[in-house]
Structures are given as structure tokens and as C-alpha cells.
C-alpha positions in Angstrom: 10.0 -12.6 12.1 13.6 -12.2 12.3 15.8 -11.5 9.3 19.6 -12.2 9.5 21.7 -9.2 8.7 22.3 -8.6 4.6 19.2 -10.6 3.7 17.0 -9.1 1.3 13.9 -8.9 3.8 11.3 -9.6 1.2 12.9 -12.8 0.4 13.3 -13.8 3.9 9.5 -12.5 4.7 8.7 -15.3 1.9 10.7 -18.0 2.8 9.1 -17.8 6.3 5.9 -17.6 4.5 6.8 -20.6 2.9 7.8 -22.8 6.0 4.3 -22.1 7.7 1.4 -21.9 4.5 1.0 -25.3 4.5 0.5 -25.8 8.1 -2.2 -22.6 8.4 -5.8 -23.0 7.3 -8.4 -20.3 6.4 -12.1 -21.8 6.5 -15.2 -20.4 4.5 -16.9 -18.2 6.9 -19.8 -15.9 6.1 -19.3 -12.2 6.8 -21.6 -10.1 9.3 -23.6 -8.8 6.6 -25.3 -11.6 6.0 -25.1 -12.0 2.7 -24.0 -15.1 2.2 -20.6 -15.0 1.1 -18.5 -17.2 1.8 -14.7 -16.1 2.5 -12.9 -18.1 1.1 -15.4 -20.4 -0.5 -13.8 -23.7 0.8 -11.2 -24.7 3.2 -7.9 -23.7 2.0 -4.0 -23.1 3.3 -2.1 -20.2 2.8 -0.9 -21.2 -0.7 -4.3 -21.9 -2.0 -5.6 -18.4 -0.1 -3.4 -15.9 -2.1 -4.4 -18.3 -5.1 -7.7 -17.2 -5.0 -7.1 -14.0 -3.6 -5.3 -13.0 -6.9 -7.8 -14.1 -9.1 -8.7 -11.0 -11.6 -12.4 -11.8 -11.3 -12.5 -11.8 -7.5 -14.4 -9.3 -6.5 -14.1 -6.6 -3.5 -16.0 -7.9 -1.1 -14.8 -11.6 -1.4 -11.3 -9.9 -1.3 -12.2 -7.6 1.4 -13.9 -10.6 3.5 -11.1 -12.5 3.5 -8.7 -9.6 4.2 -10.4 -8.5 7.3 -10.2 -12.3 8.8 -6.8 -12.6 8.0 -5.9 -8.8 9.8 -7.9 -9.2 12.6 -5.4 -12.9 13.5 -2.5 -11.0 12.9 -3.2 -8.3 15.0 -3.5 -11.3 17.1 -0.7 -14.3 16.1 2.8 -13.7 15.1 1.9 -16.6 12.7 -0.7 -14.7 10.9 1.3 -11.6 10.3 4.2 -13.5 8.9 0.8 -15.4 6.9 -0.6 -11.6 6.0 2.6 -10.5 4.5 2.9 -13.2 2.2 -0.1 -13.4 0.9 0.5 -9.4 0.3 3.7 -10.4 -1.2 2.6 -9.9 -4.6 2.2 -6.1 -3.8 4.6 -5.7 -1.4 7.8 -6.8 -4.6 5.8 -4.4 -6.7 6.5 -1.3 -4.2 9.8 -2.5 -3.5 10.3 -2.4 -7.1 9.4 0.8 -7.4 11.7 2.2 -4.2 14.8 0.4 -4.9 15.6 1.3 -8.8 18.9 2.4 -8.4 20.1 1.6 -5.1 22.6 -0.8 -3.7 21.8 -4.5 -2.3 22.5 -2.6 0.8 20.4 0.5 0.9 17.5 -1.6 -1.4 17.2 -4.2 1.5 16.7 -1.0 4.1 14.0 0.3 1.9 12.3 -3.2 1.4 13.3 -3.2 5.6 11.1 -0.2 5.7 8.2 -1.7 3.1 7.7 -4.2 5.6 7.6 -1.8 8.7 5.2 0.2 6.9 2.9 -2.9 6.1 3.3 -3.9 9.4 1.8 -0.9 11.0 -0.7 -0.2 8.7 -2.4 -4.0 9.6 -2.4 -3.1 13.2 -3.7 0.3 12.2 -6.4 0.0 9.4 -10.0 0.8 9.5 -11.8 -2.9 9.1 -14.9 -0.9 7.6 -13.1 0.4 5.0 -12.9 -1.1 1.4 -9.8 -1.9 -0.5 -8.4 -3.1 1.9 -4.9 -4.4 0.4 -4.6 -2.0 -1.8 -4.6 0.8 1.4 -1.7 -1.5 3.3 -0.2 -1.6 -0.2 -0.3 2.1 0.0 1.1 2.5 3.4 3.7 0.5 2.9 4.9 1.8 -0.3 5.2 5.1 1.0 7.0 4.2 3.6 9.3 2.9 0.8 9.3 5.6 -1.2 10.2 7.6 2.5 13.3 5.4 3.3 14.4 5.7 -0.4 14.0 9.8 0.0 16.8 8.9 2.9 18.9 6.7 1.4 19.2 9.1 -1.6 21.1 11.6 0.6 23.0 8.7 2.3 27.3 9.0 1.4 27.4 5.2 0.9 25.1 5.3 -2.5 26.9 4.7 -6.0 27.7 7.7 -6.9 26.2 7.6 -10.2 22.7 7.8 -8.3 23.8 10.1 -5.9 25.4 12.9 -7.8 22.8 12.1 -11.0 22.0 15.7 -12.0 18.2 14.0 -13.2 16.3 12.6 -10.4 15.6 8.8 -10.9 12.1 6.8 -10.3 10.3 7.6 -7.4 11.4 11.2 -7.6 8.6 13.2 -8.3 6.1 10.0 -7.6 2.4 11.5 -6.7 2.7 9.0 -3.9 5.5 11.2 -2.3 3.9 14.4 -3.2 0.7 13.3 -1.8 2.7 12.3 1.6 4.4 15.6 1.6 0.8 17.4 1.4 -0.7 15.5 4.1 2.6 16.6 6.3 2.3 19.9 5.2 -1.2 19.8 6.1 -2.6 20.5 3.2 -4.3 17.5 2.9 -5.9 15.5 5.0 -5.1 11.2 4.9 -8.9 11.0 3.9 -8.2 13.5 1.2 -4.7 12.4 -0.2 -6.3 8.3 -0.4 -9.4 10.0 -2.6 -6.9 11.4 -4.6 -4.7 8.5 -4.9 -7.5 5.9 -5.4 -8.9 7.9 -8.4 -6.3 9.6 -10.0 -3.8 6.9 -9.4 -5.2 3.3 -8.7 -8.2 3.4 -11.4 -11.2 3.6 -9.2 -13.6 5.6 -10.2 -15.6 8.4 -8.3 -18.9 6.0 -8.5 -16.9 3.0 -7.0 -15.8 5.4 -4.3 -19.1 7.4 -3.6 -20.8 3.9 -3.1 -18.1 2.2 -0.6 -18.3 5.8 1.6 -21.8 5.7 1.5 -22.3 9.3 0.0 -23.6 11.0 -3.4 -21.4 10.9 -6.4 -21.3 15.0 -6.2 -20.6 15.3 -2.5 -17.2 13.2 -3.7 -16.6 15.0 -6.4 -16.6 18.1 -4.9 -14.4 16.5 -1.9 -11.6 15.8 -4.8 -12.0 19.0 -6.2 -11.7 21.2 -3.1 -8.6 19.1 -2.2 -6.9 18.9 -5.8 -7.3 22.6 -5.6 -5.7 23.6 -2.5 -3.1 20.9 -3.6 -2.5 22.6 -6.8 -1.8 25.9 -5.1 0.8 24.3 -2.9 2.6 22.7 -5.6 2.9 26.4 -7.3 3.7 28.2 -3.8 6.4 25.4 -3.4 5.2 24.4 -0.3 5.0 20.9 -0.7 7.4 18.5 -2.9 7.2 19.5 -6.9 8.6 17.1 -9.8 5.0 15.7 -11.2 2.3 17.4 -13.2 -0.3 18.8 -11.0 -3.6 17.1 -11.0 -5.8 18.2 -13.3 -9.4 19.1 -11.6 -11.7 19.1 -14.5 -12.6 15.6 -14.3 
């Protein structure tokens, strides 16, 4: 997918999701469990897909189903990658969101240029057994955002409002970016910093979790803990990046 110099890539990303959803199907098939689901449940093109796939009372595994069909074609097709990103597009504005308070037209669309990198690689790179699915590429590529905006803050072209601001904006601080900074630090491990982020952050709960890894509720629990812990002694030896309340590790 090429984007023309000075366009906002999200926009483009959609208007070339846009020129192919009508022409690109997605039939019901049933996944290898053999359960009996259906994903999706009738034929459908790409505008009726993220329809459906952003319906509140769609479950995970429909969600996950359909997810792993459309990853595994765009690993594949061009097409279907274009397809994959708009139908994460939903996601995808709400990171961007989140990286480009502040900026310029010109440093936002290198951060939304760096969203889409991020989303990019994390489809050809994601484990298909895992649950969530979206919400992990969502993951990668927002930090990936939140990365490029950690750039673009030092860069001498931004207003100089943002760049001399004596109070960090949005994301500065964001557990996303602290969470990154412990895995680099090694601190954490990925497995360790997603726990984190899924529970503390994105609302699941340490049942949900325990149940899609396969493992006791405590054997989590105490995975969280250890790591929240070592993670809380880093944030007070400053050795990864400060600026949000510590977790707390009671829970």
C-alpha cells in the first residue's frame, strides 16, 4: 500500500480499504476445534466483516476465529493486509489518537506512519494460538506509536509549545511506554508486560486470562505478582521510565 508524501496514513490506509471491501469476501467457516462455530456466520464483504466484528456482544472466539482467517491471508495477499488494517481501523484511530495529541500534521502522520508499521509487523508475527487477538496487534501497534511520538518529542521541528512544555503531555508517563521500557530493560519479559497490560489496563480479568493460558487462577496470579514486583523496584531504582503510579500488587 503506498501513501503519497503528506497524507495522513490512516486516511489513506482507509481509502484503500475502501476501494477493495466490496470486491473481498469472507465465508463462514468452522474453526479446527470443532465446535461449530461459524466465522463469520454468513457470507459477507469486508464492510459487513468489521460490521459484525464490532458488535459489543461478539464474543472471543467468534472474534478470534475470524481474526486468525483474516491474518493467516495477509500474511499471504497484499489485498488482505490492506483488508486487515481496515477492518482494525477502529483501533488503529484510537492509538493514533492517543500518540499524536499535540503534534503537528507533520510529525502526527510519522507517528500514525509508525502505527501502521507496528500493526504490520505484529500480523506477520503473532502467535495464532493466542486469544485476543486484535487487541495484542492493537497493542503492538500502539506502542510503536507511543515509540515514534517519544522521537518526535525531541525532534527541532515540533511547535515549540509542546516541545519546551515544562509538563509532559499525553502519552508521557503512559503504562504502555513504561511497560515497553521494562521489557527493554529486561525486567520484564513480553509474556509478562501483556499479563500486566491485559489486567491492569485492558479490563480482563485474571480468570479470563488463567482460562485462555490454560493454567490455575493462582499460578497467574502469582506470575503478575512476581512481575509487578520486580517492576515496582525498577520504577523506584529509576531504571526504567517513571511518570505513572506504580502498580499496585495487592489485587
Amino acid at each position: 500500500m503506498d501513501i503519497a508524501p503528506g497524507a495522513a496514513p490512516l486516511r489513506a490506509a482507509e481509502h484503500a480499504f475502501t476501494d477493495l471491501a466490496g470486491r473481498l469476501h469472507l465465508e463462514p467457516v468452522g474453526d479446527a476445534s470443532g465446535t461449530g462455530g461459524l466465522f463469520p456466520p454468513v457470507p459477507m464483504d469486508l464492510f459487513q466483516v468489521r460490521t459484525w466484528l464490532l458488535q459489543p456482544g461478539l464474543g472471543h472466539r467468534d472474534r478470534d476465529g475470524a481474526w486468525r482467517r483474516i491474518i493467516t491471508r495477509a500474511r499471504a495477499e497484499q489485498d488482505w493486509m490492506v483488508a486487515a488494517i481496515g477492518l482494525a481501523m477502529p483501533a488503529l484511530r484510537a492509538a493514533a489518537r492517543r500518540s499524536t495529541r499535540g503534534l503537528d500534521a507533520a510529525a502526527a502522520a510519522d507517528v500514525e506512519a509508525e502505527i501502521l508499521a507496528g500493526f504490520v509487523t505484529a500480523v506477520g508475527e503473532v502467535n495464532l494460538e493466542w486469544t485476543r487477538l486484535v487487541w495484542r496487534l492493537r497493542c503492538r501497534a500502539q506502542r510503536a506509536g507511543i515509540r515514534a511520538r517519544h522521537r518526535e518529542e525531541r525532534h527541532p521541528g515540533l511547535p515549540e509549545q509542546v516541545a519546551e512544555s515544562a509538563v509532559p503531555r499525553p502519552p508521557w508517563g503512559h503504562p504502555d511506554l513504561v511497560l515497553a521500557d521494562a521489557v527493554a530493560a529486561g525486567v520484564l519479559t513480553a509474556a509478562e508486560a501483556q499479563l500486566i497490560a491485559e489486567t491492569r489496563l485492558a479490563g480482563a480479568t485474571l480468570h479470563q486470562i488463567a482460562a485462555d493460558l490454560g493454567v490455575g487462577y493462582k499460578t497467574v496470579h502469582k506470575r503478575r505478582h512476581r512481575a509487578e514486583a520486580r517492576l515496582v523496584a525498577a520504577l523506584s531504582a529509576g531504571e526504567v521510565g517513571a511518570g505513572v503510579t506504580a502498580p499496585t500488587t495487592g489485587r
